[in-house]
KEFITOR-143279 format. One record per atom (N, C-alpha, C): x, y, z; residue in three letters. Coordinates in steps of 0.1 Angstrom, whole numbers, plus 5000, padded with zeros to 4 digits. Example, Ala and Ser with C-alpha at 12.3 -4.5 7.8 and 13.67 -1.06 7.14 Angstrom:
% KEFITOR-143279
513249435078ALA/512349555078ALA/513249675078ALA/512849785071SER/513749895071SER/512950005079SER/
***
This chain:
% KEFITOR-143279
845704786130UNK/845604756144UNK/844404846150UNK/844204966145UNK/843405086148UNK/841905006147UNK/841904916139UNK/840404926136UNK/840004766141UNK/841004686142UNK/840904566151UNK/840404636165UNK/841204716171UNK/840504746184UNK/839404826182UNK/838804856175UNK/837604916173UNK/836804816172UNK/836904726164UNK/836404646158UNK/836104556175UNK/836604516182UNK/836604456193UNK/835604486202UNK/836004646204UNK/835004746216UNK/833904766206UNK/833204756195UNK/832204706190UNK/831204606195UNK/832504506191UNK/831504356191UNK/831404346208UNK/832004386217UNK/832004356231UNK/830604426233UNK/830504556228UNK/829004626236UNK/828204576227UNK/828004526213UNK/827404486209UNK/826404356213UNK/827304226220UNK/827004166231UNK/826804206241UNK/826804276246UNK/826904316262UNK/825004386256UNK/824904456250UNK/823204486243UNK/822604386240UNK/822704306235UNK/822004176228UNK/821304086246UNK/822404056252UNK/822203996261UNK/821404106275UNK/821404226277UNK/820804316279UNK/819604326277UNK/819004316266UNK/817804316260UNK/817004196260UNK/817804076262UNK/817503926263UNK/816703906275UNK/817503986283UNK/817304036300UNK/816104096301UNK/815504156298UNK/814904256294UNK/813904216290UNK/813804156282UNK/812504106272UNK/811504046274UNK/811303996286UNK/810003926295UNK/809704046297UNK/810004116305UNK/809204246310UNK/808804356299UNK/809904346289UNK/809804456280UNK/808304406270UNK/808204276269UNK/807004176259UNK/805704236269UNK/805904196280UNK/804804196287UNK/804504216300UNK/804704366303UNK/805104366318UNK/803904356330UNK/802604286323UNK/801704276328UNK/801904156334UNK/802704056331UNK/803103906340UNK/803103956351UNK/802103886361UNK/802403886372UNK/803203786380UNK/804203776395UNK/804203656402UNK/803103556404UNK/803203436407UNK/801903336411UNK/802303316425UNK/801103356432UNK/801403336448UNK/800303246447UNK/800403146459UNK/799603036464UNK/797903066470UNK/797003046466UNK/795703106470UNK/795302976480UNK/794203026487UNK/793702946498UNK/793102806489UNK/793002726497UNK/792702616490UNK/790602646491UNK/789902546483UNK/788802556484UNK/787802476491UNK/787602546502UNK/787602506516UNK/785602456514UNK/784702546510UNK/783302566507UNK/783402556494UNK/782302386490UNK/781802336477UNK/780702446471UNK/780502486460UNK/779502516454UNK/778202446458UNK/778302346463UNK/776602336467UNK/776202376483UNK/777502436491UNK/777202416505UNK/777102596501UNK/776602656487UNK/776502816488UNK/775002786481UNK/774102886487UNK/772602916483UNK/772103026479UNK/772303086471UNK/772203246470UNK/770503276466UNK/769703306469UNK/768203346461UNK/767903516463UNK/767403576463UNK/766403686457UNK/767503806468UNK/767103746482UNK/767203836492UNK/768303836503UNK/768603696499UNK/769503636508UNK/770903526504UNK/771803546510UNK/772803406511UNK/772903356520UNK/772803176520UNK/772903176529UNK/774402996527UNK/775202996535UNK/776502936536UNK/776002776545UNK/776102716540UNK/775902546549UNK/777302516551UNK/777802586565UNK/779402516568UNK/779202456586UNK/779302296582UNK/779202246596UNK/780702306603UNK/780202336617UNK/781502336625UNK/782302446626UNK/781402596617UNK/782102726611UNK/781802816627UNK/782802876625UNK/782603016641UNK/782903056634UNK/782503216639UNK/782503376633UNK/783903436640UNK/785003546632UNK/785703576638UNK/785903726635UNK/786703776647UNK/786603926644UNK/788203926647UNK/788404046638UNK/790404116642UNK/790604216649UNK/792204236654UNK/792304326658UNK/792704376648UNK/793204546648UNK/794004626641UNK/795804636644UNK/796204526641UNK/797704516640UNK/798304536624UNK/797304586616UNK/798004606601UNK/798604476596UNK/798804336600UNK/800004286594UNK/799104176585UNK/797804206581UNK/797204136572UNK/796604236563UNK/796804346561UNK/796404456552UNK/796904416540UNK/796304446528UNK/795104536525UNK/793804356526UNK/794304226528UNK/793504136533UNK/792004136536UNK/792504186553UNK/791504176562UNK/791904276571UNK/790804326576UNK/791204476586UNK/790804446599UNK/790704536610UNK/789704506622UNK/788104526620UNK/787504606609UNK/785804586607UNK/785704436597UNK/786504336594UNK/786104276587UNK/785804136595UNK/784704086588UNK/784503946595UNK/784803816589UNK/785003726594UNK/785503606587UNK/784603486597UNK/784703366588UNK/784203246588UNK/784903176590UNK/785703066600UNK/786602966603UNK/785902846602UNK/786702756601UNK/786602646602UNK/787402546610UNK/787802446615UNK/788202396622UNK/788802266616UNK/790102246609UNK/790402116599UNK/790301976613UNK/790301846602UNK/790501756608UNK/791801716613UNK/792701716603UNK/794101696600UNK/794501806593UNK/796001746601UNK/796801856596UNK/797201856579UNK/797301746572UNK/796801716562UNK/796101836550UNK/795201886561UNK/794201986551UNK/794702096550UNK/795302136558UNK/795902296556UNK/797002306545UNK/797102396535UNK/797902436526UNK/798602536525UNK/799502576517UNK/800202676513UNK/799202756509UNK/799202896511UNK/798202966508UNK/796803056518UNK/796502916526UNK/795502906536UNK/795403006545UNK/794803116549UNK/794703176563UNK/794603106574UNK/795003096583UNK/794903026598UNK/794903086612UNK/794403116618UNK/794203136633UNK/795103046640UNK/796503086647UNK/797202976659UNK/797303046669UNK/797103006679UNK/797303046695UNK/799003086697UNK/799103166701UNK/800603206702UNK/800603276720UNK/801703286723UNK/801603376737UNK/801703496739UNK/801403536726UNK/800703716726UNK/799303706723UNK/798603586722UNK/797203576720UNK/796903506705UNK/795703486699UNK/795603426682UNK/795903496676UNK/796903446666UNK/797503496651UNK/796503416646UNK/796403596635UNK/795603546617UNK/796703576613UNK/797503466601UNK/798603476592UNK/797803356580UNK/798703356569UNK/798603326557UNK/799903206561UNK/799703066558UNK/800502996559UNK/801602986545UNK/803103026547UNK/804103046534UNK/804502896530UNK/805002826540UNK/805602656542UNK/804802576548UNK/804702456539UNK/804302356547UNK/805302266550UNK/805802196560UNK/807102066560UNK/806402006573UNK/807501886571UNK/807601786584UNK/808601796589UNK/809001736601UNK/810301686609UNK/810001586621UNK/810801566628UNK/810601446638UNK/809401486646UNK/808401576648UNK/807401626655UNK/806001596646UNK/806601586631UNK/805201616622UNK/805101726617UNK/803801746606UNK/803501866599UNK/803801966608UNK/804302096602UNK/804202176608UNK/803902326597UNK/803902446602UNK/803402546587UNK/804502716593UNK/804902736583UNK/805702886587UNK/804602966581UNK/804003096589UNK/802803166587UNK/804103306585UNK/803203426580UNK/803603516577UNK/802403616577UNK/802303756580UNK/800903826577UNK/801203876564UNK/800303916554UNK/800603966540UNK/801504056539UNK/801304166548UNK/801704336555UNK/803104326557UNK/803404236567UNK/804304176574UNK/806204166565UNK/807204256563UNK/808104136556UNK/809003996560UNK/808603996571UNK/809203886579UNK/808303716580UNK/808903636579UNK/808003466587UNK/807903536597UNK/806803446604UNK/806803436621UNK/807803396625UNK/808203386637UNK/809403326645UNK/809903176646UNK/808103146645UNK/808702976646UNK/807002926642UNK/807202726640UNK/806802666636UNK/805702656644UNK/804802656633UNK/802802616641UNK/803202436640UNK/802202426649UNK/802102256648UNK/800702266648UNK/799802146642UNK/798902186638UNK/797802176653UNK/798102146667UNK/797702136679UNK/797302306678UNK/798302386678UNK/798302576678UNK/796602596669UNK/796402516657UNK/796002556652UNK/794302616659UNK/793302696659UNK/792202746659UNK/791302726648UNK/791902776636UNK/790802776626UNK/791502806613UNK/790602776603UNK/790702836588UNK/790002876582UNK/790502986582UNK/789403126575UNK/788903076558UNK/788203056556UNK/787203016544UNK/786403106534UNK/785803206546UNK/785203406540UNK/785803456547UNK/785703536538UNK/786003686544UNK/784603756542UNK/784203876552UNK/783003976551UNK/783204076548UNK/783404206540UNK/783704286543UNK/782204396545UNK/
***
């Protein structure tokens, strides 16, 4: 009887390790895996960029230049000396998971990173979030909010 229950509390931790280790084994193989987060979509074709000797120079119809405040909630991103290149979509259509966006809000323009895209009885709409940030925004952009979509960044 002595060695049946030995025998038992053996094979119990002996599973209880196996499956432990099982656990374990993605990160223990390779703990260089990173998550895949959503990257901006590609907004500027390789031919609308010209780079030569001295200069670059960007062919984006319809682009305005934008500047930030320092609210941290797009760090290490974009800061307040950094400049950026918007664009202005047709449809709501074009904006993706991933995308930076400028929306009018009643504390003034949010720069956030769009997390969701969905519909509902209103149409597209996008839940933004700042990188920095651990929270969504409060509520749903409709693509009317929208201002722009950041394309560059300058640093």
């Amino acid at each position: 009887m002595r060695i049946w229950k030995k025998s038992i509390i053996f094979i119990t931790i002996l599973i209880v390790l196996i499956f432990s280790v099982a656990a374990l084994s993605k990160e223990l193989i390779n703990p260089f895996i990173l998550e895949e987060h959503p990257s901006p979509s590609n907004w500027i074709k390789e031919n609308q960029i010209q780079v030569s000797k001295n200069e670059v120079t960007l062919n984006i119809k319809n682009s305005m230049w934008a500047k930030f405040t320092n609210t941290n909630s797009m760090d290490p991103f974009l800061d307040e000396d950094s400049n950026a290149i918007e664009i202005l979509p047709n449809t709501a259509d074009e904006i993706n998971v991933g995308d930076v966006i400028s929306y009018q809000s009643s504390y003034g323009v949010i720069i956030h990173r769009v997390i969701e895209k969905s519909s509902d009885r209103e149409g597209i709409y996008y839940i933004t979030k700042g990188d920095n940030s651990p929270f969504k925004d409060p509520k749903k952009i409709r693509f009317e909010e929208v201002k722009g979509v950041v394309v560059a960044i300058i640093y």
